[in-house]
N, C-alpha and C positions, 0 to 999 in steps of 0.2 A: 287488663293491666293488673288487675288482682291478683291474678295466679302466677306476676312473676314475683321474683324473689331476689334481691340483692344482697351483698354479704356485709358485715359491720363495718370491713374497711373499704366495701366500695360506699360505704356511705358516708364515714370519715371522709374519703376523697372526696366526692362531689360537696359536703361543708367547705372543705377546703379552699375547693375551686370557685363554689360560691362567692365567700367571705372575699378570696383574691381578685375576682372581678371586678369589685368596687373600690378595689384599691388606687383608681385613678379619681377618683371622687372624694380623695383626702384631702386635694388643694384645699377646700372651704376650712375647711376644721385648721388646715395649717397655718388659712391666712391668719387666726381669731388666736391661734398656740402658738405660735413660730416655734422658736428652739423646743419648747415643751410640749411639741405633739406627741412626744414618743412615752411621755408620761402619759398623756390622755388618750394615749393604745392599752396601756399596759391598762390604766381606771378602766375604759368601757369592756376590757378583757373580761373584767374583775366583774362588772355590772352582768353582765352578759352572760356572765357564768351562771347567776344566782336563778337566772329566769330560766336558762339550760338545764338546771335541776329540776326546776317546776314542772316543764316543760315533759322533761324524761322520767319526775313520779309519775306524771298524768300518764303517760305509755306505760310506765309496768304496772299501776294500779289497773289500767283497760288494753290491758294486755291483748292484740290484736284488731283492736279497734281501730279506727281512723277519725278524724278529728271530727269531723260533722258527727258522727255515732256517740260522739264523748259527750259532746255540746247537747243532743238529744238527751243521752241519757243521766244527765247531772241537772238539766233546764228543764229538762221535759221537753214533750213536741215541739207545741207552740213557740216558748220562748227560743228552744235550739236550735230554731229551724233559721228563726230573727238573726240569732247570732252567726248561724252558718252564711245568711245571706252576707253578714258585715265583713265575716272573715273572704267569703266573695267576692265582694269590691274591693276589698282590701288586696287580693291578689290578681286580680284584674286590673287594678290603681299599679300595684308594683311591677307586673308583668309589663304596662305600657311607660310607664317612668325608666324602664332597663333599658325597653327597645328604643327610646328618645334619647339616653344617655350614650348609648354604643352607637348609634348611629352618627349621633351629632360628634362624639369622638373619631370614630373613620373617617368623618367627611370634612373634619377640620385637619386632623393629623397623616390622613394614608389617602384619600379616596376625594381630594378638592375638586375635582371636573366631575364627580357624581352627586345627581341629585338626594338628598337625607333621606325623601321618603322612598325612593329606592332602597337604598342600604336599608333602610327599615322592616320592608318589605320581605327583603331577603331573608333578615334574622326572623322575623314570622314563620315564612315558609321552613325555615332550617328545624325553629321551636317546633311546628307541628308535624314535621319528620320524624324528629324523636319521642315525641309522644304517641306516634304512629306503630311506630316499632316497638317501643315498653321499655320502661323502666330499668331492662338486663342490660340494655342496649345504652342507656345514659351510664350506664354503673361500669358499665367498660371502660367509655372513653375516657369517665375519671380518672380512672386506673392508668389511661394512653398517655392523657394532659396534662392533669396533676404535679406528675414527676417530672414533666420536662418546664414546667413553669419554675420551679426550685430550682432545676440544673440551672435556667437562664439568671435567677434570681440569683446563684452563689456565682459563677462566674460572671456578673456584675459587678460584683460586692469583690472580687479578687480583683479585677482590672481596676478600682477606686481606691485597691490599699494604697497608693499611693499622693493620692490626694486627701487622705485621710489627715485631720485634724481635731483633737478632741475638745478645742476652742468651740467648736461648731456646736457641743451640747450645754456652754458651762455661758454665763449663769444658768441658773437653777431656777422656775421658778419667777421669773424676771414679769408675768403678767398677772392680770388681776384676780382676785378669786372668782368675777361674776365669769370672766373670759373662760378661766378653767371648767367651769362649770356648764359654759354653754358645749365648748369644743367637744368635751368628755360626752356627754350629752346628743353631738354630733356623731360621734364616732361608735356610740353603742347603738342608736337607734339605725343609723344608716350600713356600718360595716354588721354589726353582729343582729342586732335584734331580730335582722330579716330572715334569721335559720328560722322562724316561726314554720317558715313555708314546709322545711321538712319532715314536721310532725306526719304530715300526707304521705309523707313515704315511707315513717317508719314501723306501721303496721307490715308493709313489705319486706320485711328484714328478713333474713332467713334464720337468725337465733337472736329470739327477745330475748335473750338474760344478759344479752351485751348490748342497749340501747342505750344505755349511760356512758361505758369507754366512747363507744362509735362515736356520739354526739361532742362527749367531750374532748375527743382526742385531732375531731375535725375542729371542734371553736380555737383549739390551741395553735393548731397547723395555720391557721385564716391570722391568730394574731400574731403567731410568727412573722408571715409573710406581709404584714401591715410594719412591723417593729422594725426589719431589718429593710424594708421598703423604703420605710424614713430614713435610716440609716444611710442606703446608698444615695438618698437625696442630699442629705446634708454633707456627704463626704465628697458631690460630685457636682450636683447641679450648683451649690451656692457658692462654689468659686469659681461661676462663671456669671451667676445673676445674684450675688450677695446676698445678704439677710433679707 
């Protein structure tokens, strides 16, 4: 997997597609914001950003390193090796949290006569085909997926100008500061924070001197597609199930 090489915008794209995949995982944050989620997309945008910097000095300060090698050599062995194990379960923890969320989502909403842990199963097998193949191979289909996620996304968003209502964002601000706080707080750690995982890949880039746009021009595309997400929710779903 080393010697492949993905290009800045197939890495853009897979943040993208990332970031979009957990876009059904807004309900929680929405129940806690209601009208003012789409401010606590734009905050955890904003949070998410600052860590996406850290994140992308540590890549061109160790410019072709991967992240266990950074953690060695900024810790030393010993301690790096500690931390490399927590960033381990930490992606073994997120890896099996995804495959419980998507499954449990098919098997509620597409797939009610299949057992979960099937559906589960299968997204396993799928994960270990693409990692079977390499990383050239994930960085395509970005490029396949990506763009048809947005097509489905804007002609949504055109079929609901019509139920559009700007009553649906105003007040303003209507909740409490602890609320905003937590939701905001929801929406950075769960939609965005989790790019952490593609520090692993960005050693694989094919031109580090663009691992700052790439990074950031995917966290932007993920908060696009959260913002106008809300968007169609508010203009569509809630005049059929209210506030």
């Amino acid at each position: 997997m080393q010697q492949a090489k993905i290009s800045p915008t197939q890495l853009s794209l897979l943040i993208v597609g990332f970031i979009s995949g957990s876009a059904f995982v807004l309900a929680p944050a929405e129940i806690i914001s209601k009208k003012d989620t789409w401010l606590c997309v734009i905050t955890g945008l904003v949070i998410a950003s600052m860590f996406a910097w850290a994140q992308t000095a540590l890549a061109n300060r160790f410019s072709g390193k991967t992240l266990g090698q950074i953690n060695e050599q900024v810790y030393g062995k010993i301690l790096g090796k500690l931390i490399n194990l927590l960033y381990v379960w930490y992606f073994v923890q997120l890896f099996a949290l995804n495959i419980w969320y998507f499954s449990e989502f098919y098997k509620n909403l597409l797939l009610r006569e299949t057992p979960q842990i099937l559906i589960g199963i299968i997204f396993v097998i799928l994960c270990g085909w693409v990692i079977w193949k390499g990383v050239e191979v994930l960085g395509r289909c970005g490029e396949l997926i990506v763009p048809l996620i947005f097509l489905v996304l804007i002609i949504s968003i055109f079929m609901q100008i019509p139920n559009f209502k700007i009553d649906n964002f105003f007040p303003v601000l209507q909740i409490s500061f602890t609320e905003f706080i937590r939701s905001s707080n929801m929406v950075t750690a769960i939609h965005f924070g989790e790019i952490i995982c593609f520090m692993t890949l960005i050693p694989l880039l094919n031109n580090q001197q663009k691992v700052r746009p790439a990074v950031f021009y995917g966290l932007l595309g993920g908060g696009l597609d959260h913002f106008f997400e809300f968007i169609l929710y508010s203009w569509g779903i809630r005049k059929y199930y209210g506030n």
